[in-house]
C-alpha atoms as an extended CHARMM CRD file, in Angstrom:
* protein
*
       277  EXT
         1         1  UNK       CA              3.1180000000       -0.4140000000       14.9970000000  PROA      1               0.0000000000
         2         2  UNK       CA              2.1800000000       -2.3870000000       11.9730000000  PROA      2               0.0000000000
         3         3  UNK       CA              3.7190000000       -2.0700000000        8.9180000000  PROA      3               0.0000000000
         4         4  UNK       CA              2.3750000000       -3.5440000000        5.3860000000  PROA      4               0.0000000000
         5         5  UNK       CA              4.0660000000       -3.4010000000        2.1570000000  PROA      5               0.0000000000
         6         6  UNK       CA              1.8610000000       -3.5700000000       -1.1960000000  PROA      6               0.0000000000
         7         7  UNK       CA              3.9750000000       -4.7030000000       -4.8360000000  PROA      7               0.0000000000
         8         8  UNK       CA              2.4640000000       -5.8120000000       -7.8880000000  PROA      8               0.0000000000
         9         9  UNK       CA              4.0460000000       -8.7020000000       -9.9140000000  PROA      9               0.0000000000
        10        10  UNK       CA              3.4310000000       -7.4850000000      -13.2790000000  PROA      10              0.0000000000
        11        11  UNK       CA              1.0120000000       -4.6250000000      -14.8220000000  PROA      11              0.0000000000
        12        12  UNK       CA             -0.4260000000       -1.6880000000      -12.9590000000  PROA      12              0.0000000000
        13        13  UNK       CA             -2.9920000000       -3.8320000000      -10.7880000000  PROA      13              0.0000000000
        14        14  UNK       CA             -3.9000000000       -0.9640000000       -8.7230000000  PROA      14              0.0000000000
        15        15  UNK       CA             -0.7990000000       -0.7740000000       -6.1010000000  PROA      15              0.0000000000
        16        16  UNK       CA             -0.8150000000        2.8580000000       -5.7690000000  PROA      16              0.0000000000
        17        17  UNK       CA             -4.5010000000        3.8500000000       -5.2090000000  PROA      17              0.0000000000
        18        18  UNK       CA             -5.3140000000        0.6600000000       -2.7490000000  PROA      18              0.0000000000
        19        19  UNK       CA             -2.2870000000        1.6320000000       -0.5170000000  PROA      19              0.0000000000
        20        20  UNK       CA             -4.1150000000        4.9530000000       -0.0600000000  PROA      20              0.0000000000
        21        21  UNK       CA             -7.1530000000        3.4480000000        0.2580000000  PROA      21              0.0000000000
        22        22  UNK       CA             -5.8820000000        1.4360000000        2.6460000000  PROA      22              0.0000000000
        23        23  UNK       CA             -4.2160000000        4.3270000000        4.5840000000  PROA      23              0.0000000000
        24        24  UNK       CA             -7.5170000000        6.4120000000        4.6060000000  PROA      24              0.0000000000
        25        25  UNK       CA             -9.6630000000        3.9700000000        5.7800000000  PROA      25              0.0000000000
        26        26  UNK       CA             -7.2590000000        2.4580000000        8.4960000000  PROA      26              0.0000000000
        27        27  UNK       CA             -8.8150000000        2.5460000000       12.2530000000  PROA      27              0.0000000000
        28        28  UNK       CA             -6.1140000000        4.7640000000       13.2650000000  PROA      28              0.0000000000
        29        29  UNK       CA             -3.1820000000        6.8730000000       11.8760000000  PROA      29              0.0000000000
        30        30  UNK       CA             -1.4640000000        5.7390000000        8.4590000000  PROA      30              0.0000000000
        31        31  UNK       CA              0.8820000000        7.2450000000        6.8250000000  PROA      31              0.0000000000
        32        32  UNK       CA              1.5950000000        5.7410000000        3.1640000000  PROA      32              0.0000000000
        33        33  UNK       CA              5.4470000000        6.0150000000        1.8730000000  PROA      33              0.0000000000
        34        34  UNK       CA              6.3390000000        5.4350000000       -1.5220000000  PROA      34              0.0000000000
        35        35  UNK       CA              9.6880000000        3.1240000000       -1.1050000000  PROA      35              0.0000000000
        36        36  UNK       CA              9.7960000000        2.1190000000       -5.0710000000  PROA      36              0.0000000000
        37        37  UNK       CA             12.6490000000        3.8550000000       -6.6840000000  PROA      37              0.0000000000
        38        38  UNK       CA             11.1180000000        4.6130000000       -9.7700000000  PROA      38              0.0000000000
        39        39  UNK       CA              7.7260000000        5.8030000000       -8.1670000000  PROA      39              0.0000000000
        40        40  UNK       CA              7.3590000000        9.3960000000       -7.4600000000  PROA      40              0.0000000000
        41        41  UNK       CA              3.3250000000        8.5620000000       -9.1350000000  PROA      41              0.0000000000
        42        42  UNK       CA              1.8840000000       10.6830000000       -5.5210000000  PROA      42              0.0000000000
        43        43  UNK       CA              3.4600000000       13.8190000000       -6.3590000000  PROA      43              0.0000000000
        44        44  UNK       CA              2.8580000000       14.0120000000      -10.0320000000  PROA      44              0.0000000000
        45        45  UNK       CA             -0.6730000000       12.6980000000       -9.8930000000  PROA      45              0.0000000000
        46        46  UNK       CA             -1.8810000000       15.4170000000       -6.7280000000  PROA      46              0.0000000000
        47        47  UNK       CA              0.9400000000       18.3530000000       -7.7100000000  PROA      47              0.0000000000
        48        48  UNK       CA              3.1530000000       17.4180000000       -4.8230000000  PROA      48              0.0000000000
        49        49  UNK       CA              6.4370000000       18.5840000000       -4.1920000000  PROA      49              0.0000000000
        50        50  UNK       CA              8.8640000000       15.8770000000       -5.7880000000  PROA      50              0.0000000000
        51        51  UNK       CA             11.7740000000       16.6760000000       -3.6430000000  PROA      51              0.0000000000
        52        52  UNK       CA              9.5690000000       17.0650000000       -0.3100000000  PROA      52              0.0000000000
        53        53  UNK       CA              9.3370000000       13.6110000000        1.0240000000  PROA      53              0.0000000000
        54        54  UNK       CA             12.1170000000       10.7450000000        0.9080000000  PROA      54              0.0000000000
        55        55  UNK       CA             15.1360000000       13.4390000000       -0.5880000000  PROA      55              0.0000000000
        56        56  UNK       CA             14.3330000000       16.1910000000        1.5540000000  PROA      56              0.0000000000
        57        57  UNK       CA             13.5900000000       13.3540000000        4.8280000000  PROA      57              0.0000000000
        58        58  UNK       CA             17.2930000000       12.1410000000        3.7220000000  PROA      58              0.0000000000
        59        59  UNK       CA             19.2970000000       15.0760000000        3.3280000000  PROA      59              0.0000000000
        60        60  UNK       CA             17.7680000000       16.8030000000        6.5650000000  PROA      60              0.0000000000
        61        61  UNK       CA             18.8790000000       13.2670000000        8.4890000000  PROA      61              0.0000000000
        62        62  UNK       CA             22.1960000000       13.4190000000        7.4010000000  PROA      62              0.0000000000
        63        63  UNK       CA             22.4440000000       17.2970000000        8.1390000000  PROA      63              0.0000000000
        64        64  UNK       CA             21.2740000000       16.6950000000       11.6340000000  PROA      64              0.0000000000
        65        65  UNK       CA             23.5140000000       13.5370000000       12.0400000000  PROA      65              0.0000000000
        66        66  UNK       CA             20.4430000000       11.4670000000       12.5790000000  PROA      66              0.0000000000
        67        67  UNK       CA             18.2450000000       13.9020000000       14.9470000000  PROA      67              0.0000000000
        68        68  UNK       CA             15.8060000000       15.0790000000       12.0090000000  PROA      68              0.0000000000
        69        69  UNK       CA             11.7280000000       14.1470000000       12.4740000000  PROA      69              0.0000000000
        70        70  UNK       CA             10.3930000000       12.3200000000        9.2820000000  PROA      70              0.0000000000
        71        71  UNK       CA              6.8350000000       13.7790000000       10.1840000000  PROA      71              0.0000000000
        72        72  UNK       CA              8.7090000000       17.4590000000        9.0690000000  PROA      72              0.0000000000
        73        73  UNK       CA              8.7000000000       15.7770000000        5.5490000000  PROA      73              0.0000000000
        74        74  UNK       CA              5.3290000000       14.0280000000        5.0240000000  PROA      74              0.0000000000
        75        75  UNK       CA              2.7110000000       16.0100000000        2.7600000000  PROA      75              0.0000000000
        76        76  UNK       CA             -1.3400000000       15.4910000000        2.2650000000  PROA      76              0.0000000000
        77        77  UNK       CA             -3.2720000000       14.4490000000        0.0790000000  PROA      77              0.0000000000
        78        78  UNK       CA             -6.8780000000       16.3150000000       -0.7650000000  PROA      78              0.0000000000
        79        79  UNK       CA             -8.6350000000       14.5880000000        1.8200000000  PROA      79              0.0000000000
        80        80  UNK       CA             -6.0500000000       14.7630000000        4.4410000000  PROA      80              0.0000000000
        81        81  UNK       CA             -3.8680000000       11.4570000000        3.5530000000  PROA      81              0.0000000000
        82        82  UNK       CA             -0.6190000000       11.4390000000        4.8250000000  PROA      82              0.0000000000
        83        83  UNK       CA              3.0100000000       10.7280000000        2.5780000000  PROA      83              0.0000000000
        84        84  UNK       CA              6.0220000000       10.6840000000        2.2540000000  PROA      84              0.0000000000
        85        85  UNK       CA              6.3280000000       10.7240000000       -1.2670000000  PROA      85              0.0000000000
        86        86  UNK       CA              9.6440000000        9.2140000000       -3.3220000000  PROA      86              0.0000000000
        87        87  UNK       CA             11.2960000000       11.2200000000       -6.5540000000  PROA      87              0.0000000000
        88        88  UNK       CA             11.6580000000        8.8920000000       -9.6780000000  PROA      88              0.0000000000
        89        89  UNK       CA             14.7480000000        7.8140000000      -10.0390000000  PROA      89              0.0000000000
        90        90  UNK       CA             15.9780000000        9.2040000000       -6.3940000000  PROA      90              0.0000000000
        91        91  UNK       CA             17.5890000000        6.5470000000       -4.3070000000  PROA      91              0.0000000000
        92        92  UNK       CA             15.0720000000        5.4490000000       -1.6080000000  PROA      92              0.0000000000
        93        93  UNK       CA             17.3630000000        4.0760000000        1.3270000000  PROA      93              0.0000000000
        94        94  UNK       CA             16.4360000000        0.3300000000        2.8360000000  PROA      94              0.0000000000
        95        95  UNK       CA             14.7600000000       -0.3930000000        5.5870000000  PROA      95              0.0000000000
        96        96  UNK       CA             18.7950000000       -1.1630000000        7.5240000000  PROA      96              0.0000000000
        97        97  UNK       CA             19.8350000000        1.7640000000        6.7500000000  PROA      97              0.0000000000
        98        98  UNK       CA             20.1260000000        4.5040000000        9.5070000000  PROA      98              0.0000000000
        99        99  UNK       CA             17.1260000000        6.8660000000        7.5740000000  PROA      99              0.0000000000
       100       100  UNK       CA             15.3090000000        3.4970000000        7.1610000000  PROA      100             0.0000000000
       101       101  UNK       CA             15.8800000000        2.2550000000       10.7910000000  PROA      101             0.0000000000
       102       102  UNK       CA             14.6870000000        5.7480000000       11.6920000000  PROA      102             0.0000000000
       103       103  UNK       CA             11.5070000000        5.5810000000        9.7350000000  PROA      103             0.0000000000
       104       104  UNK       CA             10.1450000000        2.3780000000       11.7650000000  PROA      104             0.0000000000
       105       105  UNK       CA             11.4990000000        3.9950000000       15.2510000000  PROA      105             0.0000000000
       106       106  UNK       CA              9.2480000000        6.8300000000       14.1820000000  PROA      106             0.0000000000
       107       107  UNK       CA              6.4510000000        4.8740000000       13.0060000000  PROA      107             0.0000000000
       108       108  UNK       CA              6.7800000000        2.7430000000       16.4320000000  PROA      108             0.0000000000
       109       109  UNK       CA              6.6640000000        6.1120000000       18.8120000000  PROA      109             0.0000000000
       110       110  UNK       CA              3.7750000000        7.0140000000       20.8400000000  PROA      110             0.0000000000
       111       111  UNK       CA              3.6570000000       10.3410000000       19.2320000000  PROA      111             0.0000000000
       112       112  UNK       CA              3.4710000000       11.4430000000       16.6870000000  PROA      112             0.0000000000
       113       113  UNK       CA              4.3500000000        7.8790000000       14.9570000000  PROA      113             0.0000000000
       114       114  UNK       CA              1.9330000000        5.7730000000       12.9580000000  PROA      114             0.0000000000
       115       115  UNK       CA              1.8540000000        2.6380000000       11.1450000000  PROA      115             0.0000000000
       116       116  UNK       CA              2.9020000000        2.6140000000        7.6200000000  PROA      116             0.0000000000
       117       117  UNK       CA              1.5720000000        1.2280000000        3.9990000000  PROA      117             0.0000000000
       118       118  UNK       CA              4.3730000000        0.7050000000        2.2720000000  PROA      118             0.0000000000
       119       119  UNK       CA              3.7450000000        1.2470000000       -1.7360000000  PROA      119             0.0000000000
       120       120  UNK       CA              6.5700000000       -0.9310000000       -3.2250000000  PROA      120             0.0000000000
       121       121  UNK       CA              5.2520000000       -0.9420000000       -7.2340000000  PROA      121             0.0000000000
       122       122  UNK       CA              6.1120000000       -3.4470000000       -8.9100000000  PROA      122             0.0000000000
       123       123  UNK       CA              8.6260000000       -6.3170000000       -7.3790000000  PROA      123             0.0000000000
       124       124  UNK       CA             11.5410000000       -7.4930000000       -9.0430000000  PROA      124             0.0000000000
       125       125  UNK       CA             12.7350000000      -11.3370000000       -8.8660000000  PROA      125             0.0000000000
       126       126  UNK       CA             16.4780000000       -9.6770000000       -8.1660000000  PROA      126             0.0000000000
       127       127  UNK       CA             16.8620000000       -8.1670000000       -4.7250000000  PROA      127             0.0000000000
       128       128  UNK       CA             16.6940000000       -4.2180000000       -4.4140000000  PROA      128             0.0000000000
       129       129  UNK       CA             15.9330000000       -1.8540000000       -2.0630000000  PROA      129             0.0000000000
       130       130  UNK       CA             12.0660000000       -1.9900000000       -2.5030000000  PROA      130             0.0000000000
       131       131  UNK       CA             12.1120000000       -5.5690000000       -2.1700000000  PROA      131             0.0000000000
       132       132  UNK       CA             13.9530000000       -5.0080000000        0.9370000000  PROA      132             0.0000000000
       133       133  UNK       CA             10.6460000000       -2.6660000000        2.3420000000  PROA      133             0.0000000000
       134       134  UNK       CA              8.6970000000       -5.8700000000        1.0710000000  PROA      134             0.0000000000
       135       135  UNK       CA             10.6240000000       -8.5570000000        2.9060000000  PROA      135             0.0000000000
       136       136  UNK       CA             11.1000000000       -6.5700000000        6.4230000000  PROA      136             0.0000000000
       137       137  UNK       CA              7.3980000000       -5.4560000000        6.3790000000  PROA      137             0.0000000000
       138       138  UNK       CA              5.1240000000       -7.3930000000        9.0780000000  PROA      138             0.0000000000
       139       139  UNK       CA              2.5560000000       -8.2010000000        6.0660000000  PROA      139             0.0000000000
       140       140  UNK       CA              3.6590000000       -8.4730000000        2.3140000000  PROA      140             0.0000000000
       141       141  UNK       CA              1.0760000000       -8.5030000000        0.1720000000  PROA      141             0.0000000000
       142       142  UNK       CA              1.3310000000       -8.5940000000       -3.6250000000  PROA      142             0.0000000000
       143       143  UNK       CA             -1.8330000000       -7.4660000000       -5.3330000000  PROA      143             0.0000000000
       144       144  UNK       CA             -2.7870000000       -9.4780000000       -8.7890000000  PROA      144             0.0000000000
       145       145  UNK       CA             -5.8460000000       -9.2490000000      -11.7230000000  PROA      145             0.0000000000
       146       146  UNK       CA             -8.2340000000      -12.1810000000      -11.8240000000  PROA      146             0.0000000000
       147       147  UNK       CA             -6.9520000000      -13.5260000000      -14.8310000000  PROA      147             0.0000000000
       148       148  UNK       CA             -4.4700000000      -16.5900000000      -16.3020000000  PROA      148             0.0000000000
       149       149  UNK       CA             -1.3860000000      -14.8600000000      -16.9260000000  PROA      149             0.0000000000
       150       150  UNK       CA             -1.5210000000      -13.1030000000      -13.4500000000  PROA      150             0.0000000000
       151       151  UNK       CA             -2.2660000000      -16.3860000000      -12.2790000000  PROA      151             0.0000000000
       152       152  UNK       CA              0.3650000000      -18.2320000000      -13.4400000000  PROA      152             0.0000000000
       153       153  UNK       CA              3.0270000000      -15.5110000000      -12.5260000000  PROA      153             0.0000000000
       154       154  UNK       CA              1.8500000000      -15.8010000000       -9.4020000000  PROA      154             0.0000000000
       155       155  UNK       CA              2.1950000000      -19.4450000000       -8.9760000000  PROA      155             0.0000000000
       156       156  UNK       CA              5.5210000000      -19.5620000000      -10.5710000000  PROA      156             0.0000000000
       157       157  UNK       CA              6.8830000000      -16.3580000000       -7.9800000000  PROA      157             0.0000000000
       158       158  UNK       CA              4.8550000000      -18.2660000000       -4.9790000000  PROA      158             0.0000000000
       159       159  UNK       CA              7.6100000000      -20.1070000000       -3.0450000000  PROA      159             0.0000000000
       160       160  UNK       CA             10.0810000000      -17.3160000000       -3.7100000000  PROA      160             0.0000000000
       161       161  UNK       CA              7.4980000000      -15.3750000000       -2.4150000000  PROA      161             0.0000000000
       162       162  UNK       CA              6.9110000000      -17.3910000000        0.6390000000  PROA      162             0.0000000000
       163       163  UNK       CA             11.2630000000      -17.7080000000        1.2290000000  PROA      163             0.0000000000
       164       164  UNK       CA             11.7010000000      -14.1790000000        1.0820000000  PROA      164             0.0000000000
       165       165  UNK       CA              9.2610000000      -13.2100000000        3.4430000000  PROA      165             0.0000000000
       166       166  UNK       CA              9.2600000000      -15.8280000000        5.9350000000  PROA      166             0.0000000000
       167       167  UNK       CA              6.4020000000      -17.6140000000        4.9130000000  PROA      167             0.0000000000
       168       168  UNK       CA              3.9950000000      -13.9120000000        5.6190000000  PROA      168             0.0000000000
       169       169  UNK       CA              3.0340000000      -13.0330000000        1.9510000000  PROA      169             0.0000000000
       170       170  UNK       CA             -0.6120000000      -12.4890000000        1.6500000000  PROA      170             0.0000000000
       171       171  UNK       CA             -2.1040000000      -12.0630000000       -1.5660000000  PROA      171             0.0000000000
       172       172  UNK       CA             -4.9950000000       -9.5370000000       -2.7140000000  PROA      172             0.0000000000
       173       173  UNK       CA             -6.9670000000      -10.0750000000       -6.3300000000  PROA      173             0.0000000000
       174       174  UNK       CA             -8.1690000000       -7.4390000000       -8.0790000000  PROA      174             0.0000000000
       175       175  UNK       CA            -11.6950000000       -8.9040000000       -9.5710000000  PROA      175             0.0000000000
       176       176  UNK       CA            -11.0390000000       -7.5390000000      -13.4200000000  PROA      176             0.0000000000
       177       177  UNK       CA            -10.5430000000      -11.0150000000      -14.9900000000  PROA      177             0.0000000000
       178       178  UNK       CA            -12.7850000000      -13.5660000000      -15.8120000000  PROA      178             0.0000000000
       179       179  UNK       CA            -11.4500000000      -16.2030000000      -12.6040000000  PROA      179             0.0000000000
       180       180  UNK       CA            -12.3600000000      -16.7300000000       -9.0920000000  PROA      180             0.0000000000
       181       181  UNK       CA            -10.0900000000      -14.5550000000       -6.7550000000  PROA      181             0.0000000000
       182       182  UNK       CA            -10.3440000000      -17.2190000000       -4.8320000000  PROA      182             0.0000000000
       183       183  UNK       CA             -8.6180000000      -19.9210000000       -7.5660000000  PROA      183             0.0000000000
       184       184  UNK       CA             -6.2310000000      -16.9620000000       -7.9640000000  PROA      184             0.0000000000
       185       185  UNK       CA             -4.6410000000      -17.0290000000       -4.9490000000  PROA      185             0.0000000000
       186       186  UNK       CA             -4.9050000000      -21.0090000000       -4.5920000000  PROA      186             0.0000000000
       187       187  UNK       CA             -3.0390000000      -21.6450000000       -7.8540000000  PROA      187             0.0000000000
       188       188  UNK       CA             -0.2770000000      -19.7330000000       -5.7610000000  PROA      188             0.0000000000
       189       189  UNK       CA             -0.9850000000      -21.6960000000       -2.5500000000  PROA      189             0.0000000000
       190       190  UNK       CA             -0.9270000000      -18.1730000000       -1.1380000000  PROA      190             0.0000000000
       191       191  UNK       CA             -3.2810000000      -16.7320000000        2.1310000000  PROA      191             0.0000000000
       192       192  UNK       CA             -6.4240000000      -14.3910000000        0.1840000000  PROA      192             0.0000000000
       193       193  UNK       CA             -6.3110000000      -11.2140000000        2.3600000000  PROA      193             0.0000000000
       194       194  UNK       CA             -8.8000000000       -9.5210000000        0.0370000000  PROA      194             0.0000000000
       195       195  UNK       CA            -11.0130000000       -8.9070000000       -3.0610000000  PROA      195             0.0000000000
       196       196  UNK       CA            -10.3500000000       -5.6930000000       -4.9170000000  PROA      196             0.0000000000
       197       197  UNK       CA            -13.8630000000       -4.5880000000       -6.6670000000  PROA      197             0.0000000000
       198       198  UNK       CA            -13.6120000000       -3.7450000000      -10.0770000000  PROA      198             0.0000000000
       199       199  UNK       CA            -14.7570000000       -0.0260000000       -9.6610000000  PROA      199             0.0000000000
       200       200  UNK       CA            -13.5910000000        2.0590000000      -12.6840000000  PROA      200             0.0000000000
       201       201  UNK       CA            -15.7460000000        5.0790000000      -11.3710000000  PROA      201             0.0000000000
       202       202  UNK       CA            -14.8910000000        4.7220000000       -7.7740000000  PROA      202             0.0000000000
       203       203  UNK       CA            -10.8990000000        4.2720000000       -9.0200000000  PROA      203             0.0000000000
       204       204  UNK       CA            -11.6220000000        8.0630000000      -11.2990000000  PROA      204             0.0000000000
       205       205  UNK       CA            -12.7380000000        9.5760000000       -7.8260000000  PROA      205             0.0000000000
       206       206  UNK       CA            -10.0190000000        8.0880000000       -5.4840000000  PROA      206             0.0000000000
       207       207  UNK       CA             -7.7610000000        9.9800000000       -8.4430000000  PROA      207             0.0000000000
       208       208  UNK       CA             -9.0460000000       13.5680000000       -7.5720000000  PROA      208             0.0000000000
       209       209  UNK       CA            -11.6840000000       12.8770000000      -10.7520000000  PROA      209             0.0000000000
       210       210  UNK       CA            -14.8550000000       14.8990000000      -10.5520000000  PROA      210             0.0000000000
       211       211  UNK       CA            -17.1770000000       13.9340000000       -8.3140000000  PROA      211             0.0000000000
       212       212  UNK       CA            -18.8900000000       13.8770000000       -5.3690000000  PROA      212             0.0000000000
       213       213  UNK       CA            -16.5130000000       12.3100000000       -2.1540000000  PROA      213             0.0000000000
       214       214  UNK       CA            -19.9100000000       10.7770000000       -0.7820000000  PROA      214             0.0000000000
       215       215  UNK       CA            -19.7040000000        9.0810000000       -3.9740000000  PROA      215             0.0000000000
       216       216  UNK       CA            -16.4330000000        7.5570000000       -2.9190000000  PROA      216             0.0000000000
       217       217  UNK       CA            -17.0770000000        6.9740000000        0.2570000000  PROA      217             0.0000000000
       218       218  UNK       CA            -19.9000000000        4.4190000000       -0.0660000000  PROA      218             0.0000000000
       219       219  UNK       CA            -18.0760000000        2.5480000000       -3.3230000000  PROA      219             0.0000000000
       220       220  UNK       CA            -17.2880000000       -0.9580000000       -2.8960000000  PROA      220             0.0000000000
       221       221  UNK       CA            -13.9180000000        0.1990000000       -3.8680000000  PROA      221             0.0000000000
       222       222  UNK       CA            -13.8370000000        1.7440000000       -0.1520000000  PROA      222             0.0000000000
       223       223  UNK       CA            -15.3810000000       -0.8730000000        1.7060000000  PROA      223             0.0000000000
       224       224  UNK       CA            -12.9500000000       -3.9780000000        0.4620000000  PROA      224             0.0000000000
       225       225  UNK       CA            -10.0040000000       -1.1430000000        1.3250000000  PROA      225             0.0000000000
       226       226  UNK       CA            -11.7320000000       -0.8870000000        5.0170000000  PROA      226             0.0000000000
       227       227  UNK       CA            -12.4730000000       -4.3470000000        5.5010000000  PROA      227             0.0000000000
       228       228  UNK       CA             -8.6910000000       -5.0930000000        4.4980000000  PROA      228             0.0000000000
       229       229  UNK       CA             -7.2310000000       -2.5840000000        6.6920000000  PROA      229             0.0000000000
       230       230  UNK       CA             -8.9710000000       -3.4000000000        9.9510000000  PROA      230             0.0000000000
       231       231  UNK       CA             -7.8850000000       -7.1060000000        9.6710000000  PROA      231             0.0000000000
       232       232  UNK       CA             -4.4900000000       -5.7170000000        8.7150000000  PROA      232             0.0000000000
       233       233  UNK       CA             -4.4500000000       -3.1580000000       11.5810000000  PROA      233             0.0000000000
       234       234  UNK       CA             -5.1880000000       -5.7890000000       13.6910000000  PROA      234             0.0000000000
       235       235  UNK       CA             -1.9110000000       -7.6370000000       13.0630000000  PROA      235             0.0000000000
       236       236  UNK       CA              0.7540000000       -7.8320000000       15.8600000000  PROA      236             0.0000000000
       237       237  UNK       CA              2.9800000000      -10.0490000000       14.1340000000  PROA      237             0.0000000000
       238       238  UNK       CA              1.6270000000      -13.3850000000       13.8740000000  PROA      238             0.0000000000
       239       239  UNK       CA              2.6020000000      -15.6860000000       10.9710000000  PROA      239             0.0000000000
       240       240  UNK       CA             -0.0090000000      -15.7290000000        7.7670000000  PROA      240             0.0000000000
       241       241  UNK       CA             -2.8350000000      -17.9330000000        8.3400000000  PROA      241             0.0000000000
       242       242  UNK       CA             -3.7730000000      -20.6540000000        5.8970000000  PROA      242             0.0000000000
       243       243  UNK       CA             -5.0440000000      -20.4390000000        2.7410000000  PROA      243             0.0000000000
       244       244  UNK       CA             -8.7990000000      -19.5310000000        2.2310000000  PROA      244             0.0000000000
       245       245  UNK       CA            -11.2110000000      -19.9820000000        0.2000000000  PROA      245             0.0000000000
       246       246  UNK       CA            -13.3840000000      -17.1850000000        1.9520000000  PROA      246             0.0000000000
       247       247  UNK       CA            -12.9730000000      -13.4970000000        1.4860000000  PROA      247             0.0000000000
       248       248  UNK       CA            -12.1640000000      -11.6030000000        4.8700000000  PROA      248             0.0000000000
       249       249  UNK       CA            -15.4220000000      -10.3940000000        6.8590000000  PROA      249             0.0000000000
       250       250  UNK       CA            -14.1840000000       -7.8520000000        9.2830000000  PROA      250             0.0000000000
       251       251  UNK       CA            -13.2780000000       -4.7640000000        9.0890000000  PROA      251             0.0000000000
       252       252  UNK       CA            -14.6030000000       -0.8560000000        9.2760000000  PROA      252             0.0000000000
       253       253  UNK       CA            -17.2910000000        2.1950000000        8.1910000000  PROA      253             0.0000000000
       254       254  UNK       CA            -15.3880000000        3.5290000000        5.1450000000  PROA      254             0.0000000000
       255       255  UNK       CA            -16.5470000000        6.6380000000        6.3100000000  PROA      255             0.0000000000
       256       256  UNK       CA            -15.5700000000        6.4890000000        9.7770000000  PROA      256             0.0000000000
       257       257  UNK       CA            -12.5580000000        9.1100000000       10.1990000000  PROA      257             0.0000000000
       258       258  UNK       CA             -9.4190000000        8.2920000000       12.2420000000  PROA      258             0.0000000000
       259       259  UNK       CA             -7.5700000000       10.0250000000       14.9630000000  PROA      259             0.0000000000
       260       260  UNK       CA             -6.3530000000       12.9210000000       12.6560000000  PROA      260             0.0000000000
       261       261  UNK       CA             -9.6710000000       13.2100000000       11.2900000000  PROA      261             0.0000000000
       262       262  UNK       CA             -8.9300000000       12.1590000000        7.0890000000  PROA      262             0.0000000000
       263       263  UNK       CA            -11.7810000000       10.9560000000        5.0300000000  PROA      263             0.0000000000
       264       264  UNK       CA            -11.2890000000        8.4080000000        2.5680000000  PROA      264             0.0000000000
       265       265  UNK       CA            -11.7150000000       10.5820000000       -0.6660000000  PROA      265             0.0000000000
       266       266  UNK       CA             -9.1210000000       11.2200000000       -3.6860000000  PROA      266             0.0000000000
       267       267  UNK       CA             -6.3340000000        9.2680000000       -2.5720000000  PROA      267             0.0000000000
       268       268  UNK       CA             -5.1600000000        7.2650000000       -5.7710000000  PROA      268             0.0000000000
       269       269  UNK       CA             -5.5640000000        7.7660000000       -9.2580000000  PROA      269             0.0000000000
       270       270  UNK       CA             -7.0500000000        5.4110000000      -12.2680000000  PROA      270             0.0000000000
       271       271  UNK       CA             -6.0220000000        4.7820000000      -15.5400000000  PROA      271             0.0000000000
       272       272  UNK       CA             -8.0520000000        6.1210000000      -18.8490000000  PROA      272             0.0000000000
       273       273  UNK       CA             -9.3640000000        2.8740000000      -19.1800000000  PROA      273             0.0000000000
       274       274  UNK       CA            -10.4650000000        2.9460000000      -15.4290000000  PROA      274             0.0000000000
       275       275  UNK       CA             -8.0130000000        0.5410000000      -14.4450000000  PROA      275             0.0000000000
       276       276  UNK       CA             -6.6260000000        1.5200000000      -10.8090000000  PROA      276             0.0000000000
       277       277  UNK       CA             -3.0220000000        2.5920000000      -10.3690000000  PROA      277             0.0000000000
């Protein structure tokens, strides 16, 4: 099992839509869960049941004193994605707590289980229960723009960063702003995982936008999302490697399906200005 956790430090950098991006294109089975408390973006943005997911998962758990299946809960996406979407303003419980704990025993099984991509939205400096999902997951990794006041809120954040997540944090930098990702995630002193394109169109399709899916598929929005989930997939729990100048190399076919057959089509949603969410 591998779990990642994705959080923005400020603005709407495109946490949402590269989690699912992620998930689709991952070399086996994903399942993205919204753990931010004030979330809920999956089931408004796709018409999703609001109270199917993390309330109904909790209620049935406590119902069943602790024998309910989280899979019973999880909904899809239009091209197959699976979630287990949050309610805004619900409580989402913690990774210790017994639903939590039973989440990642779930997610470890044989079967069905499934590794998970963890959207936490945007990460507070106080402790809370999203930041809780961010510090137990095997790889953090905050997501920032390419530009000087991302930069510098990322340097500033970096070694609390690094404390509360045992040194793992990996950082990925969405190319909309006029610096080097690299420099980005130097200024931090943080590992580069990945390069987010700047893809306005691609972003409009992975919202359910119209458009063709083959479209999607072959974006360069899709292929940094592959490349960064096979490297991530790979990860059994070593610590975060250096920093690096270079931008990740290995990874997948964006339109290679996994085990329960998804595609990597409309699974996010973009901003009217284009800018991924």
């Amino acid at each position: 099992m591998t779990t990642v956790a994705v959080a923005s430090l400020k603005g709407a950098p495109g946490v949402t839509t590269w989690c699912c991006l992620l998930a689709a294109t991952w070399p086996r089975r994903a399942v993205v869960v919204e753990v931010d408390p004030w979330g809920g973006d999956l089931a408004a943005r796709f018409g999703l049941a609001a109270r199917s997911g993390w309330p109904s998962w909790a209620a049935s758990f406590r119902r069943a004193g602790g024998e309910a299946d989280p899979g019973q809960h999880l909904q899809h996406l239009p091209g197959g994605l699976e979630v287990l979407v949050g309610s805004r303003g619900a409580d989402v419980p913690g990774p210790t707590s017994p639903e939590g704990r039973a989440l990642l025993d779930w997610s470890a099984g044989t079967e069905p289980g499934g590794d998970l991509v963890l959207d936490v939205g945007r990460l507070p400096e106080a402790a809370d229960v999203a930041g809780g999902w961010f510090e137990r997951a095997d790889v953090p990794v905050v997501v920032v723009r390419a530009d000087a006041a991302s930069a510098l809120q990322l340097s500033d954040r970096a070694a609390t960063l690094r404390a509360r997540t045992a040194g793992r944090v990996r950082v990925a930098v969405l190319r909309s702003g006029p610096h080097r990702p690299e420099e980005v995630a130097d200024l931090g002193g943080l590992p580069l995982l990945a390069v987010v394109p700047w893809d306005p169109v691609a972003a409009e399709l992975a919202g359910g936008g119209p458009g063709g899916s083959r479209r999607l598929a072959r974006s360069a929005l899709v292929r940094g999302a592959a490349r960064a989930a096979g490297e991530l997939a790979a990860h059994r729990g070593a610590p975060a490697p250096a920093p690096t100048t270079e931008a990740p190399g290995a990874g997948t076919s964006p339109g290679r399906p996994d085990p329960a057959g998804r595609r990597p089509v409309r699974s996010g949603a973009a901003g009217p200005d284009g800018t991924v969410r």
